[in-house]
PDB file with one MODEL, atoms N, CA, C and O in Angstrom:
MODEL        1
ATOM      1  N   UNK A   1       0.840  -1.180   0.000  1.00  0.00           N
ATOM      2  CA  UNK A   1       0.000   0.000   0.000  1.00  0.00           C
ATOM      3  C   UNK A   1       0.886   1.244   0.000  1.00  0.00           C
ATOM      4  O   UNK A   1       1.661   1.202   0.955  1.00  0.00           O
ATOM      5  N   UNK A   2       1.028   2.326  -0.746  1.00  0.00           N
ATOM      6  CA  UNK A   2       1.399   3.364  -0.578  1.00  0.00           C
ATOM      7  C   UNK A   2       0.848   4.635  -0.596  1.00  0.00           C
ATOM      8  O   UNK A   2      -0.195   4.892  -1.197  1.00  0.00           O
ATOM      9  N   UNK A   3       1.399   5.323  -0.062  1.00  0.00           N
ATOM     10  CA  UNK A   3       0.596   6.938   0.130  1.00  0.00           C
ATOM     11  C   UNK A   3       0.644   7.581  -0.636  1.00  0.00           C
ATOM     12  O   UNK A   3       1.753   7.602  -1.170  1.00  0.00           O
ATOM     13  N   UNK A   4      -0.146   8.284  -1.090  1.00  0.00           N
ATOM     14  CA  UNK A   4      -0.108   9.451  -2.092  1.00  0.00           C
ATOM     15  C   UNK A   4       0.310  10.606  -1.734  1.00  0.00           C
ATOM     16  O   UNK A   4       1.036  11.244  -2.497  1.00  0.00           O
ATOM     17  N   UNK A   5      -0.101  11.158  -0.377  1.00  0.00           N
ATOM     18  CA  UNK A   5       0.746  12.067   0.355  1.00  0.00           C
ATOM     19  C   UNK A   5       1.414  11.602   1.182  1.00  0.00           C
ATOM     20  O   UNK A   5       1.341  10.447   1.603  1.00  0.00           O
ATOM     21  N   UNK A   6       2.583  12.934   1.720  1.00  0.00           N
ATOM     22  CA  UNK A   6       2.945  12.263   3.184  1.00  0.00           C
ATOM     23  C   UNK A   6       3.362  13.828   3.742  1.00  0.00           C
ATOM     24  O   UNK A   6       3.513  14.833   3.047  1.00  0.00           O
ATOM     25  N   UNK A   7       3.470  13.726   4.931  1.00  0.00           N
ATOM     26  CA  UNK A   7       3.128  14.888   6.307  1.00  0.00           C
ATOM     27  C   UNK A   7       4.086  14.840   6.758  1.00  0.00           C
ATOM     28  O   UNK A   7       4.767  13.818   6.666  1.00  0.00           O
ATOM     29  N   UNK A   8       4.546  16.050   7.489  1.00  0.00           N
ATOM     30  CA  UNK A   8       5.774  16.627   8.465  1.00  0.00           C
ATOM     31  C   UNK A   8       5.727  17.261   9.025  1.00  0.00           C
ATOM     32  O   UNK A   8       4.643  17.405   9.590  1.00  0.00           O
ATOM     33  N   UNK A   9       6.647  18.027   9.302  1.00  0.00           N
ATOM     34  CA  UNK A   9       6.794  19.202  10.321  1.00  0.00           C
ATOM     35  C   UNK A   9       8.295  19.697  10.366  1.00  0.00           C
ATOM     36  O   UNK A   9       9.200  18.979  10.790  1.00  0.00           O
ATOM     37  N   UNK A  10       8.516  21.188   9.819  1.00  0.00           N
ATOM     38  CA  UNK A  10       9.511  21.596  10.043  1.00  0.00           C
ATOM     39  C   UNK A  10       9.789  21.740  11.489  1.00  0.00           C
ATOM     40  O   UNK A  10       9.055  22.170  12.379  1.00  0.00           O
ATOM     41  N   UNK A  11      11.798  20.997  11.570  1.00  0.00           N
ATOM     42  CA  UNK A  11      11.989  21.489  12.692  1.00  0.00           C
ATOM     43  C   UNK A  11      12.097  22.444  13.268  1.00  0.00           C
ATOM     44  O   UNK A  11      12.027  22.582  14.489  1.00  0.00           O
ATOM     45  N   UNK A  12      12.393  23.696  12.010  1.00  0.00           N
ATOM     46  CA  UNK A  12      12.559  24.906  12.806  1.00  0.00           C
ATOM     47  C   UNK A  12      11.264  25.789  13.182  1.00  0.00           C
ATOM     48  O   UNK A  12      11.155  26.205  14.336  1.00  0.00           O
ATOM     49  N   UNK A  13      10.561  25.995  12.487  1.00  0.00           N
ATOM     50  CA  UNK A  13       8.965  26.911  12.675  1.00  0.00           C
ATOM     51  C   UNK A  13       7.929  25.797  12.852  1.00  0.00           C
ATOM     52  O   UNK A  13       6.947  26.236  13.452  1.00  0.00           O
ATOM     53  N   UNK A  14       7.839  24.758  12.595  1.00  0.00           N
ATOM     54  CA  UNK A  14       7.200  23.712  13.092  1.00  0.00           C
ATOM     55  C   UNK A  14       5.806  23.908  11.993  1.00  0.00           C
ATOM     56  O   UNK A  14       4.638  23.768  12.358  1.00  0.00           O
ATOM     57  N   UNK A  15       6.107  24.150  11.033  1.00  0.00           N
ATOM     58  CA  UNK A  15       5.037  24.449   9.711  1.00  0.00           C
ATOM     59  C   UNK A  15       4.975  23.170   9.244  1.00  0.00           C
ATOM     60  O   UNK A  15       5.824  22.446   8.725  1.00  0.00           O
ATOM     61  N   UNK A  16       3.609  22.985   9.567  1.00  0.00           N
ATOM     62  CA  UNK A  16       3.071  21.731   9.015  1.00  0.00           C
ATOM     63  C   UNK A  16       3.108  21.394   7.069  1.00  0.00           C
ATOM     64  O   UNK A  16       2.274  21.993   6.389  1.00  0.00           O
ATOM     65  N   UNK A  17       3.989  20.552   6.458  1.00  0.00           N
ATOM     66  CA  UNK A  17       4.280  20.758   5.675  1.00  0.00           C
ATOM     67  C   UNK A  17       3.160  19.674   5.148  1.00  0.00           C
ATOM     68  O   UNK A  17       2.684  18.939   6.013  1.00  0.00           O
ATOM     69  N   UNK A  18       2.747  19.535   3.920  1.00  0.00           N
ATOM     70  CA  UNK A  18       2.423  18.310   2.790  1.00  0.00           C
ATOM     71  C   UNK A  18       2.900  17.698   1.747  1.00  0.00           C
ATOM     72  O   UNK A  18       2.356  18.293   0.816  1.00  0.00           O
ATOM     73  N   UNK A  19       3.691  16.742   1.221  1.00  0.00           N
ATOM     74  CA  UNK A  19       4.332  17.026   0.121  1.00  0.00           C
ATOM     75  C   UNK A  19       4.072  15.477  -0.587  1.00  0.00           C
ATOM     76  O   UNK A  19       3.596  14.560   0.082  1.00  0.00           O
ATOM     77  N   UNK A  20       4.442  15.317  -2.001  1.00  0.00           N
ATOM     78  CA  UNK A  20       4.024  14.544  -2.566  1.00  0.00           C
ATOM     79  C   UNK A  20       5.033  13.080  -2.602  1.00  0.00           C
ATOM     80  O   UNK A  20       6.150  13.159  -2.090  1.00  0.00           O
ATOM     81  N   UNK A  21       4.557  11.700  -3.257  1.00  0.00           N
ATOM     82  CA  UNK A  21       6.116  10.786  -2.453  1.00  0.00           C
ATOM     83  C   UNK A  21       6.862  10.993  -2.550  1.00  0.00           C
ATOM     84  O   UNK A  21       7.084  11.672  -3.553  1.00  0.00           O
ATOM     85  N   UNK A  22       8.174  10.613  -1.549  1.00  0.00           N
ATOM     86  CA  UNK A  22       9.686  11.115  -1.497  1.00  0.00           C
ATOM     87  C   UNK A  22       9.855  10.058  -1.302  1.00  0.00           C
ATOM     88  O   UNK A  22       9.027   9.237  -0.908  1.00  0.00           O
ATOM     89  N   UNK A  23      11.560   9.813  -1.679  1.00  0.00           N
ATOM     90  CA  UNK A  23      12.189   8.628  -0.446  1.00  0.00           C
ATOM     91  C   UNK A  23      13.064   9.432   0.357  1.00  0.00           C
ATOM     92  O   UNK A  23      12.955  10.655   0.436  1.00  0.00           O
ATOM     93  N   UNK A  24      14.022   8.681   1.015  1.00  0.00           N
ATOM     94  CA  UNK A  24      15.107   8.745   2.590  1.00  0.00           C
ATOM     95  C   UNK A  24      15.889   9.322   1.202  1.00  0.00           C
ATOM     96  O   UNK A  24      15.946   8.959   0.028  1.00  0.00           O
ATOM     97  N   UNK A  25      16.488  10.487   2.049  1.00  0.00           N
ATOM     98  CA  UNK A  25      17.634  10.944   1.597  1.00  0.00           C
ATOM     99  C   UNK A  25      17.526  12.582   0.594  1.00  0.00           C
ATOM    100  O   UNK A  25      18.355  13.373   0.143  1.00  0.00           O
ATOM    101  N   UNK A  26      16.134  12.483   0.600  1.00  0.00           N
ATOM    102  CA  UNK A  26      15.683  13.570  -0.967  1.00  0.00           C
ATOM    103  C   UNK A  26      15.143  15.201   0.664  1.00  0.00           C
ATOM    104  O   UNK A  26      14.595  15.411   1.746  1.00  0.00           O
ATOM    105  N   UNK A  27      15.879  15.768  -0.448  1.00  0.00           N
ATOM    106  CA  UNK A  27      15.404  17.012   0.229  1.00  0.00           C
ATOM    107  C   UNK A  27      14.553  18.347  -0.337  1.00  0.00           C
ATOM    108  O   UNK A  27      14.384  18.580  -1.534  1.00  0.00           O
ATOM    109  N   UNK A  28      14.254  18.841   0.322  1.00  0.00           N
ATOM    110  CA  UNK A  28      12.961  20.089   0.376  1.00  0.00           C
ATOM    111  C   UNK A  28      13.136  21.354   1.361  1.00  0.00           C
ATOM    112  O   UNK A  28      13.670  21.460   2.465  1.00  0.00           O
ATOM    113  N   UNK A  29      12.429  22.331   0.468  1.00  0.00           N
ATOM    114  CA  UNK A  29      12.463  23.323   1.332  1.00  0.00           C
ATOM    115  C   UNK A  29      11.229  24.068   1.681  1.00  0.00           C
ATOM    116  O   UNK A  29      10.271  24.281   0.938  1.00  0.00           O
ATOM    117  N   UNK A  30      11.420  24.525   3.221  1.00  0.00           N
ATOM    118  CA  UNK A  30      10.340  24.804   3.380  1.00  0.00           C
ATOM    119  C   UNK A  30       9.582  26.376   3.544  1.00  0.00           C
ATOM    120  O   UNK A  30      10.038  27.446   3.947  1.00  0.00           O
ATOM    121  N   UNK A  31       7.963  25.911   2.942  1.00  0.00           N
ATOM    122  CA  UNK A  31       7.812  27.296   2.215  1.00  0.00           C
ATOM    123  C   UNK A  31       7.492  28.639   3.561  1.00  0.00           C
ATOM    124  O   UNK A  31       7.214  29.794   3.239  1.00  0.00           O
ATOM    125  N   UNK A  32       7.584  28.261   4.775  1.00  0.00           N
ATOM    126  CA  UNK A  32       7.552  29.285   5.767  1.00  0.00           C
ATOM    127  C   UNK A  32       8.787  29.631   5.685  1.00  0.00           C
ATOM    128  O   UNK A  32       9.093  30.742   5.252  1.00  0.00           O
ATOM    129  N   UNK A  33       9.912  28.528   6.183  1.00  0.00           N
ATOM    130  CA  UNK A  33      10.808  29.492   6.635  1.00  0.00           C
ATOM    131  C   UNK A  33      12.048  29.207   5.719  1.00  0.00           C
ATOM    132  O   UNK A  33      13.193  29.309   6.160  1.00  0.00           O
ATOM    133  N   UNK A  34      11.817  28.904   4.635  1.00  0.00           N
ATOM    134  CA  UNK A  34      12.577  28.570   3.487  1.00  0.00           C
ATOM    135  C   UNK A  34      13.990  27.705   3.623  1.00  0.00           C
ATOM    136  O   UNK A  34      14.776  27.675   2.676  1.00  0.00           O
ATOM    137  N   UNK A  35      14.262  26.992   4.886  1.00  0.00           N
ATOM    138  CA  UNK A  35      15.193  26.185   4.982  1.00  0.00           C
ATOM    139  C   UNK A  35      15.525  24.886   4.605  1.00  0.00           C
ATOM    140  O   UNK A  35      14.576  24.171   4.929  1.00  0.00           O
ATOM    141  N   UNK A  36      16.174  24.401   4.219  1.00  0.00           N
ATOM    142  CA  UNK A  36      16.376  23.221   3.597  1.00  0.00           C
ATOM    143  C   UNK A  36      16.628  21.972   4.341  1.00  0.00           C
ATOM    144  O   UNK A  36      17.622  21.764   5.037  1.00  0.00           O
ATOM    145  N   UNK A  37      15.279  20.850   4.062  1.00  0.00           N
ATOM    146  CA  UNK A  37      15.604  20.224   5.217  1.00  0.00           C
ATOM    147  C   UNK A  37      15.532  18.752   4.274  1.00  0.00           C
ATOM    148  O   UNK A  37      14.962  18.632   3.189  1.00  0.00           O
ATOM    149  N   UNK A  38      16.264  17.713   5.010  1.00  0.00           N
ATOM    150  CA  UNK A  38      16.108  15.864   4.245  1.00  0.00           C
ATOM    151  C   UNK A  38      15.607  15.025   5.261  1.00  0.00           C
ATOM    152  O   UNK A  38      15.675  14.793   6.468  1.00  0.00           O
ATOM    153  N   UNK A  39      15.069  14.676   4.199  1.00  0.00           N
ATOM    154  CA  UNK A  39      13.981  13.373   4.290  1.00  0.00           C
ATOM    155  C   UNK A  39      14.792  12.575   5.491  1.00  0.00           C
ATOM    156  O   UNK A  39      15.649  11.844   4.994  1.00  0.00           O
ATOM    157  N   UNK A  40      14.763  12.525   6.694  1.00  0.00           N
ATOM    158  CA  UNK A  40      15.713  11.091   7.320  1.00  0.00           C
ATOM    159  C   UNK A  40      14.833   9.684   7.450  1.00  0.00           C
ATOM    160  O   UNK A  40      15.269   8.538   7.333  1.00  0.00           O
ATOM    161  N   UNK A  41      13.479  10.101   7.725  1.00  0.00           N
ATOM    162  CA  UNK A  41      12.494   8.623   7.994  1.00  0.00           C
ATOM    163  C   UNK A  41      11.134   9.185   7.773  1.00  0.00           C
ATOM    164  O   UNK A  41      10.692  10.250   8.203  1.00  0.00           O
ATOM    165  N   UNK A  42      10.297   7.922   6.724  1.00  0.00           N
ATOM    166  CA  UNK A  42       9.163   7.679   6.666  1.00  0.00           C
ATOM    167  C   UNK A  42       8.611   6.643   7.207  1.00  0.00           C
ATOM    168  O   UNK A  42       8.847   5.499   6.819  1.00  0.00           O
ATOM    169  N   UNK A  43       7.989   6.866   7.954  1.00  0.00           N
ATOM    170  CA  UNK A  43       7.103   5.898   9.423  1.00  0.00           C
ATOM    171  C   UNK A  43       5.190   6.268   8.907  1.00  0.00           C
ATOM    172  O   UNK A  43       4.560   7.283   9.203  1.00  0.00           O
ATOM    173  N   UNK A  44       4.701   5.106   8.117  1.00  0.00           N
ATOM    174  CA  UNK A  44       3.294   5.563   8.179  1.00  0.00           C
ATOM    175  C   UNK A  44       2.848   6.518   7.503  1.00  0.00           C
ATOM    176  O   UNK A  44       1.678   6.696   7.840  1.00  0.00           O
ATOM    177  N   UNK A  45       3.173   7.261   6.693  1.00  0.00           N
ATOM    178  CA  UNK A  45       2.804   8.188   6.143  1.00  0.00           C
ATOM    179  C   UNK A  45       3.559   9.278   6.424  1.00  0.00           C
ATOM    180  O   UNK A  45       3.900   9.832   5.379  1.00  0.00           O
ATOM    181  N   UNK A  46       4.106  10.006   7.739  1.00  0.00           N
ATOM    182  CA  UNK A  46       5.003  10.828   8.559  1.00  0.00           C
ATOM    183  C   UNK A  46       6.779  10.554   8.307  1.00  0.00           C
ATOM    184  O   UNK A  46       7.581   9.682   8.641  1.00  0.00           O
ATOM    185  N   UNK A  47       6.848  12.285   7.260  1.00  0.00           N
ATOM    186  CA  UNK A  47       8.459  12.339   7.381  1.00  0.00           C
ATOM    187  C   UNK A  47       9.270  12.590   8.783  1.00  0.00           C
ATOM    188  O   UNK A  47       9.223  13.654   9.399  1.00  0.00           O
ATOM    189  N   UNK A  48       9.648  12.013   8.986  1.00  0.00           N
ATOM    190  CA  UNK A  48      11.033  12.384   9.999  1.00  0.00           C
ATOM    191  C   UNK A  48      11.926  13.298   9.684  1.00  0.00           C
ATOM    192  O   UNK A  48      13.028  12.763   9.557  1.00  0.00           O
ATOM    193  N   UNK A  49      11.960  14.807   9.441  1.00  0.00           N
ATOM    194  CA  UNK A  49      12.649  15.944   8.745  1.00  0.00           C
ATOM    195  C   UNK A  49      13.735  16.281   9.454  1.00  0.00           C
ATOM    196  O   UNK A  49      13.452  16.599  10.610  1.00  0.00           O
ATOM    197  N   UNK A  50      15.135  16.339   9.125  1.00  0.00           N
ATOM    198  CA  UNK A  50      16.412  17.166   9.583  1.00  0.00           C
ATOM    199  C   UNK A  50      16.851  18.249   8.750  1.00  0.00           C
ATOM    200  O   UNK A  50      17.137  18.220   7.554  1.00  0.00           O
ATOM    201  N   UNK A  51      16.866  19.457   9.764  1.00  0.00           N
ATOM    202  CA  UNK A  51      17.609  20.768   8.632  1.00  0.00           C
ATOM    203  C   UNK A  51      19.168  20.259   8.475  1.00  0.00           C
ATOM    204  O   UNK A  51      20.047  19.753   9.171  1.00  0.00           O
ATOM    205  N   UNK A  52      18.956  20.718   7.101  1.00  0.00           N
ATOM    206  CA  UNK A  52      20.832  20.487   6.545  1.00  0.00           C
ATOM    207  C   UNK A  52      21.215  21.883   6.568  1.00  0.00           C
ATOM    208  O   UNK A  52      20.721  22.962   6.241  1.00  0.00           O
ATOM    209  N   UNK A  53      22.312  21.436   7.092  1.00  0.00           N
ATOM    210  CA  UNK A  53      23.493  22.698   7.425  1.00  0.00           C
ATOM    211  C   UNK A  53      24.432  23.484   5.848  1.00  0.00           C
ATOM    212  O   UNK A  53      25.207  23.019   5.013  1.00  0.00           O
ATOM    213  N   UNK A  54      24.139  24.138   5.962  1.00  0.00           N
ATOM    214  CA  UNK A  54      24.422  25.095   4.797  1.00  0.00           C
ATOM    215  C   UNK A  54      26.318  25.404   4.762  1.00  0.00           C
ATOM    216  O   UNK A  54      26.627  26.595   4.795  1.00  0.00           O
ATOM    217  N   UNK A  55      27.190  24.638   4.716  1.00  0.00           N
ATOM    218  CA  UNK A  55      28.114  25.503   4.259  1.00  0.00           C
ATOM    219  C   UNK A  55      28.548  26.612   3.063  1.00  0.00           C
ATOM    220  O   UNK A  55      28.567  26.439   1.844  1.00  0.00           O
ATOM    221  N   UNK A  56      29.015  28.251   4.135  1.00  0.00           N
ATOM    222  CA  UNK A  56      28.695  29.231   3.530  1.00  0.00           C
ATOM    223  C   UNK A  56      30.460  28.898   2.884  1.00  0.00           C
ATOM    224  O   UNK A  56      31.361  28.343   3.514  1.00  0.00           O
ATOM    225  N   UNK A  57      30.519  29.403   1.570  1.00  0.00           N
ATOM    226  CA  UNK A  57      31.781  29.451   1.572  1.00  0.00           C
ATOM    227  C   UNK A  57      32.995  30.848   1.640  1.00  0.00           C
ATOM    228  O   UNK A  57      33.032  31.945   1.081  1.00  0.00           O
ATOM    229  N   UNK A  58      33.744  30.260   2.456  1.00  0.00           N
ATOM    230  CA  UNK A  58      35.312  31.266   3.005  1.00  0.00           C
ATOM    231  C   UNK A  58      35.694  32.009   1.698  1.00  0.00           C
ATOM    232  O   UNK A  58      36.620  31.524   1.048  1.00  0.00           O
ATOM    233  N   UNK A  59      35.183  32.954   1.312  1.00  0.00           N
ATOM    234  CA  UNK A  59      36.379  33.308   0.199  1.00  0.00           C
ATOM    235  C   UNK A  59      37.247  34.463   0.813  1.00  0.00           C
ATOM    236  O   UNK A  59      37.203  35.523   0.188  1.00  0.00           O
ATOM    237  N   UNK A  60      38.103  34.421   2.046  1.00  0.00           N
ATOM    238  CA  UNK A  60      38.869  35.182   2.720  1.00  0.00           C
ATOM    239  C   UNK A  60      38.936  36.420   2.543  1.00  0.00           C
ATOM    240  O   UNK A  60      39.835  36.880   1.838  1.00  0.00           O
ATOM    241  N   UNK A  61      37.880  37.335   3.220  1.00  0.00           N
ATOM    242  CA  UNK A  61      37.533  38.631   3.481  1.00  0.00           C
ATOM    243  C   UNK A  61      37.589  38.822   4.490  1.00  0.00           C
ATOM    244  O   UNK A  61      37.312  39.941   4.922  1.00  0.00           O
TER     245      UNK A  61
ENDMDL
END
């Protein structure tokens, strides 16, 4: 059986997100607080969301 949607929650603003199937590993951003977060676990319909860390890059200024 699979879902047609599946549900989350950003960790940072906690904006209830909806989005269409994903697998583990695929990432998204989210439309409140525009941060970029990946897929870590789908349990039931419910993503398990982690923000990814943005390295800014050094160009020595």
């Amino acid at each position: 059986m699979s879902t047609a949607i599946l549900t989350g929650d950003c960790p940072e603003c906690e904006t209830d997100l909806t989005v269409p199937p994903m697998v583990q590993g695929e990432t998204l951003s989210c439309p409140e607080c525009m941060l970029t977060l990946r897929v870590e676990e789908i349990q039931d319909g419910r993503l398990s969301l982690q923000m990814v860390e943005v390295q800014l890059r050094d160009w020595g200024q």
